[in-house]
C-alpha positions in Angstrom: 135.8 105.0 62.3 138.4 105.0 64.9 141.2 101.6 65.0 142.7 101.0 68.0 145.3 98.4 68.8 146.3 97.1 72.2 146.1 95.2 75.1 143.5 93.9 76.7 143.1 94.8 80.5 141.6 94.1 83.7 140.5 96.3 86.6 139.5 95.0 89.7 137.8 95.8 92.9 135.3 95.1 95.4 132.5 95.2 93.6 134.2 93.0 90.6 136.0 92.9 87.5 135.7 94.7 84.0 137.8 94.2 81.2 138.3 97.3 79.2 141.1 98.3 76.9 142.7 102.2 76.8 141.8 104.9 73.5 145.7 106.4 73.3 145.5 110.2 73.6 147.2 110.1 70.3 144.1 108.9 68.2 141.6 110.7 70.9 141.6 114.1 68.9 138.4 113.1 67.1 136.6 111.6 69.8 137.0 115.2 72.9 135.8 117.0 69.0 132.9 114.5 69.0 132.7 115.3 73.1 132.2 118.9 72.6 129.5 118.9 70.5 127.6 116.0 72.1 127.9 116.4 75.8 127.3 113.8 78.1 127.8 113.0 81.9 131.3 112.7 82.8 132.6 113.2 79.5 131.6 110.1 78.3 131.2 109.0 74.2 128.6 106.6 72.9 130.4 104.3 70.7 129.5 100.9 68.5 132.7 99.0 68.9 133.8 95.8 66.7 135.9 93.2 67.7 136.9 90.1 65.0 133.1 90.0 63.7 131.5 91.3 67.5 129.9 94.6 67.6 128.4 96.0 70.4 127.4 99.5 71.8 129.2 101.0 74.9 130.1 104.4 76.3 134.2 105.6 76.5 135.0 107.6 79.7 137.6 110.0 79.2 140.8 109.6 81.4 142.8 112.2 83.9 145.9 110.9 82.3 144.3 111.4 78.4 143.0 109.1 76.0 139.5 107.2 76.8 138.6 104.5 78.7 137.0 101.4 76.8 134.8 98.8 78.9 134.9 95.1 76.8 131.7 93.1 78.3 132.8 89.6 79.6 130.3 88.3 76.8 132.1 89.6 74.0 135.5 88.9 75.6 134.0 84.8 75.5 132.8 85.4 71.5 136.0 86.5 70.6 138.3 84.3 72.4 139.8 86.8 74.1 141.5 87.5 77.5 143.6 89.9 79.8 146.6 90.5 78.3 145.5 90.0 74.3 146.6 92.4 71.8 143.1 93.0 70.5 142.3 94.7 67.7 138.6 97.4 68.1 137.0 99.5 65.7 135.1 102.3 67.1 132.4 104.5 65.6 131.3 107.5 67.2 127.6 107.6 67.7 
């Protein structure tokens, strides 16, 4: 299992909004491993993330500037009480 502390984001564009939070590069070590045995389009990582007492399945997309890139569905964002700007706190296991 993988904890990761930070804030919670938002991205926006034409098409809408996601919420996601950013996997430092610093604790990403074990998930490009994980990456190079399991390949995937675009890099990405199946992952079953927890938030508070949440847990969900998702994919991480790696990023050009390192670490991985963490969608948080609007659903789970309403369960836990949380919005942009949060320090939230995510556990992720590598699936």
């Amino acid at each position: 299992m993988i904890a990761v502390t930070g804030p919670l984001k938002v991205w926006t564009n034409d098409e809408g909004r996601v919420h996601f939070m950013t996997v430092p590069d610093e604790v990403a070590l074990e998930i490009r491993a994980h990456a190079a045995l399991n390949p995937r389009g675009f890099g990405s990582v199946r992952v079953e993330c927890t938030i508070a007492d949440i847990t969900w399945r998702t994919s991480i997309f790696p990023q050009k500037s390192g670490g991985y890139f963490l969608p948080v569905k609007v659903d789970v964002c309403r369960r836990a009480g949380i919005s942009a700007g949060d320090q939230v706190a995510v556990d992720l296991t590598l699936l």
